[in-house]
N, C-alpha and C positions, 0 to 999 in steps of 0.2 A: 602646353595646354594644362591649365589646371583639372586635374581631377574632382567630381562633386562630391560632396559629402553625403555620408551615408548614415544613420544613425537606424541601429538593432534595436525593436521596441517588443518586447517578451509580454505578452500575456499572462497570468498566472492564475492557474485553473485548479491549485491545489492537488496537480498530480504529482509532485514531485517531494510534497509533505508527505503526502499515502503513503509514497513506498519508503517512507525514509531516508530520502534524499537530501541534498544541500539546497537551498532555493539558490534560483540564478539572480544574481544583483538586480537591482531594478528593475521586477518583474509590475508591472499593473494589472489590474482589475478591469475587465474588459469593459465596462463601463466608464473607465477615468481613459480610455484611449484618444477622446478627442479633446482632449486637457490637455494632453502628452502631444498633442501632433503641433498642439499649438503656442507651451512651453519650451517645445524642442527644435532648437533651428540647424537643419539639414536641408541637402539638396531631394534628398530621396530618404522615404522610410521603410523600411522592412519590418512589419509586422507579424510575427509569429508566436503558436503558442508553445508553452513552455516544456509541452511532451515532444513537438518535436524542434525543439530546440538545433540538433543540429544541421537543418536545412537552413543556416544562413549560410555558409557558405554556398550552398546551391544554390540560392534564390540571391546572390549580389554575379555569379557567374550570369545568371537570366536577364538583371539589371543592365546589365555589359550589352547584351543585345539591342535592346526595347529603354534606351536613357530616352525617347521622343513620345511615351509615353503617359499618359497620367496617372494612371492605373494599370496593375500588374497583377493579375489574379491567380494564381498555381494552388490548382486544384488534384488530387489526387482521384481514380480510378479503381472500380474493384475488379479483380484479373480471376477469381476464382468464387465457387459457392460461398465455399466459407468468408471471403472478404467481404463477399456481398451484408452476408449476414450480419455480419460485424458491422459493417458502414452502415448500416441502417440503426444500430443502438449506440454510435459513435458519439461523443458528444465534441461539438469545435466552435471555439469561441466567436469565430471567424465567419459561421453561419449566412452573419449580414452582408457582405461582401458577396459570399460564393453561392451564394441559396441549398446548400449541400451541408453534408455529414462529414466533411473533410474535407478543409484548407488547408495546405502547406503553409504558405507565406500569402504574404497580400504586399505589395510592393506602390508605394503611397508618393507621389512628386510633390515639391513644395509648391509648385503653381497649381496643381488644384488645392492643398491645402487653403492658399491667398483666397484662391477663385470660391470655394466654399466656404469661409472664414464664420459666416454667420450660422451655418450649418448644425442643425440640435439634434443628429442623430447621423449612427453611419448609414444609413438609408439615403439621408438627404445630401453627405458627399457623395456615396457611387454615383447619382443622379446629376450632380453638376460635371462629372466629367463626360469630357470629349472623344478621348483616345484609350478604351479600353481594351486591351489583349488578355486573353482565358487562356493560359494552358493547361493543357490534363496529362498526367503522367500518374502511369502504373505502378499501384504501390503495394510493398512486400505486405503481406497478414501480420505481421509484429506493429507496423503501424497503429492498424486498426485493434489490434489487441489491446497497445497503452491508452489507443481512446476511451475504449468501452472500458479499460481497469481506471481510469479518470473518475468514471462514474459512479466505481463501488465504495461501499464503506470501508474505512480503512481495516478493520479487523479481517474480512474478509478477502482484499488483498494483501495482508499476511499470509492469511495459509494458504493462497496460491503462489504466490511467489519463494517459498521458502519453505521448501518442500526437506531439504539436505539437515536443516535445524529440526523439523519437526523428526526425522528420521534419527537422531542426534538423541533428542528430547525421548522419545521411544524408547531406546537404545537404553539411555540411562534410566529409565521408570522400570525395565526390565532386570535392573543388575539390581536397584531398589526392592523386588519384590522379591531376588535374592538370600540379600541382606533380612529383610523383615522374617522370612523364612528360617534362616539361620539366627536372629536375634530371638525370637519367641522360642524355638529348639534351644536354645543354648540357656535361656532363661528358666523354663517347665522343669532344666532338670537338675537347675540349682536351688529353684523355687518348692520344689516337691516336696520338702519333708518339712518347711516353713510354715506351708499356709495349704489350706482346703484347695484340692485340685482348681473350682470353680474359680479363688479370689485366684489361684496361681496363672491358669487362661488371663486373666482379665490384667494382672500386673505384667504379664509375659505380652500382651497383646498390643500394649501401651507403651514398654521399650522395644517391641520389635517397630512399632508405627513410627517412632520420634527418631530412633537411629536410621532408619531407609527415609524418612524424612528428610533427616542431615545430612545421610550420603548424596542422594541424590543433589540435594542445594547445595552441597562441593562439586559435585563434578558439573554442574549449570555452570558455575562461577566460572570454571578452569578450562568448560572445554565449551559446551552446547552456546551459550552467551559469551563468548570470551572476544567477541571481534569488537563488541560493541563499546561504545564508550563509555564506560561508568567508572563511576565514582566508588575507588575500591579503598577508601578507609573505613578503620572499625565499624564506627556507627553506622556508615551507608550498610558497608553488609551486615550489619547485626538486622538493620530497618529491612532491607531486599528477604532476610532468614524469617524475621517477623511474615510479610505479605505472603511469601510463599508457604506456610501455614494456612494462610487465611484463604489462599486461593486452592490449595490442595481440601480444605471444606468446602470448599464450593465444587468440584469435582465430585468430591465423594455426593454431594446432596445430589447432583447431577445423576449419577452411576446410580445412586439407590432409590432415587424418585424414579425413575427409568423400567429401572425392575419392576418396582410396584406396582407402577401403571398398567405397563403391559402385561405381566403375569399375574399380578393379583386383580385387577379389576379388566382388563378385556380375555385372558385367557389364553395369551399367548405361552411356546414352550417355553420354559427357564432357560437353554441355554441358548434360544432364542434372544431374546430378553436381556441376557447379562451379556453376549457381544453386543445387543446395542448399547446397552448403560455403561458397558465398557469405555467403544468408542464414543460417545457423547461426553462421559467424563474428562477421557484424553484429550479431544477439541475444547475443553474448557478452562483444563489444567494447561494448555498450549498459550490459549488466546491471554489468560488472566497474568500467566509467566511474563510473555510477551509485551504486556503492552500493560501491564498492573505493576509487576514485580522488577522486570528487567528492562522497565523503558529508559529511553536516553532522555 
């Protein structure tokens, strides 16, 4: 007996760009899926989206059971508060099928495909079939996690995702303020008998900035961004040395706009004040690095 054929039809929901991932070959546009059902000649379709990607092997074991079917619905379940919560800001492409905040798989026969052929919406295939089977199965919180991170902007599924770089990134801004510390000390007291204390701060204050500048943009290269793919000839890194410049001013505007606000014009304490503009700067100097400076 011949075996029917199966054909994996991936939805592409732009979760898999977010986090920086590889897209899965032949991903569609959940709008171009009845294009797909109707270009593509199988006995059976499994459509899933591309977060949870590896439920096709679960959902062709379910096909095993339920081949007298026309439809295959596998819907997931929330087991806990927090899941619940989550399923409710879940986003799933699959919606039209499962009337729910999470779909697994949607498992599609070609005889309703034929029997709905004229069909202008997935509303109007469920409706042509016959033999529908729902199942529900309980699903871990990490599911619903990648749903709801489906949903965010991609900057901000950076910084939760990659918490071990920003930790990295810290690490190194800290041996930088080091350096800057020790670059203006070692400056002031070669500079002292050159020039007026005042211009001697101000040239001391400018090689201590540039050299923890550079340090810091060696040890990104070598160690903090070092997994990622780039392009590590001259010019790229002379261009990466450029931006992160330009994004260490945008930091600093961040950190001293910050201050001001709050303690100069609402009144709050300075040191108050300067850990926020601190941390605001750091999430700025992260995000700019990130996805300005060290993108792939």
């Amino acid at each position: 007996m011949v075996s029917p054929s199966v054909s994996v039809i991936v939805i592409d929901t732009g979760f898999r760009e977010k986090f920086g991932l590889k897209s899965i070959r032949g991903g569609i546009k959940p709008e171009k899926l009845l294009d797909a059902l109707h270009s593509i000649y199988a006995d059976y379709y499994i459509v899933l989206p591309d977060i949870l990607y590896p439920y096709q092997d679960f959902a062709k074991r379910i096909l095993n059971k339920y081949k007298d079917r026309d439809l295959i619905i596998l819907k997931g379940k929330p087991k806990s508060i927090m899941a619940r919560l989550l399923h409710s800001l879940a986003y799933n492409p699959l919606s039209e099928f499962t009337g729910d905040n999470l779909g697994l798989a949607v498992i599609i026969s070609r005889r309703l495909v034929v029997k709905a052929w004229k069909a202008r919406s997935l509303k109007e295939l469920v409706e042509a079939a016959s033999y529908i089977t729902k199942l529900v199965y309980r699903e871990p919180v990490s599911d619903y996690i990648y749903m709801v991170y489906g949903r965010l902007p991609k900057s901000l599924i950076i910084t939760l995702l990659e918490p071990l770089r920003m930790i990295k990134f810290a690490l190194v801004g800290l041996s930088g303020i080091l350096i800057n510390l020790a670059a203006i000390t070692l400056s002031l007291s070669l500079f002292h008998s050159s020039f007026q204390y005042i211009y001697g701060v101000l040239i001391a204050s400018i090689i201590g900035f540039e050299l923890s500048l550079t340090w810091n943009f060696i040890l990104h290269e070598l160690w903090t961004f070092r997994d990622l793919k780039l392009d590590h000839s001259i010019d790229e890194i002379l261009k990466r040395w450029l931006k992160y410049h330009l994004g260490s001013l945008g930091s600093l505007i961040t950190q001293t706009g910050t201050i001001t606000l709050l303690s100069g014009y609402m009144g709050t304490p300075l040191y108050q004040s300067v850990l926020v503009g601190v941390f605001l700067g750091f999430i700025v100097n992260y995000l700019v690095g990130r996805l300005y400076t060290w993108t792939e």
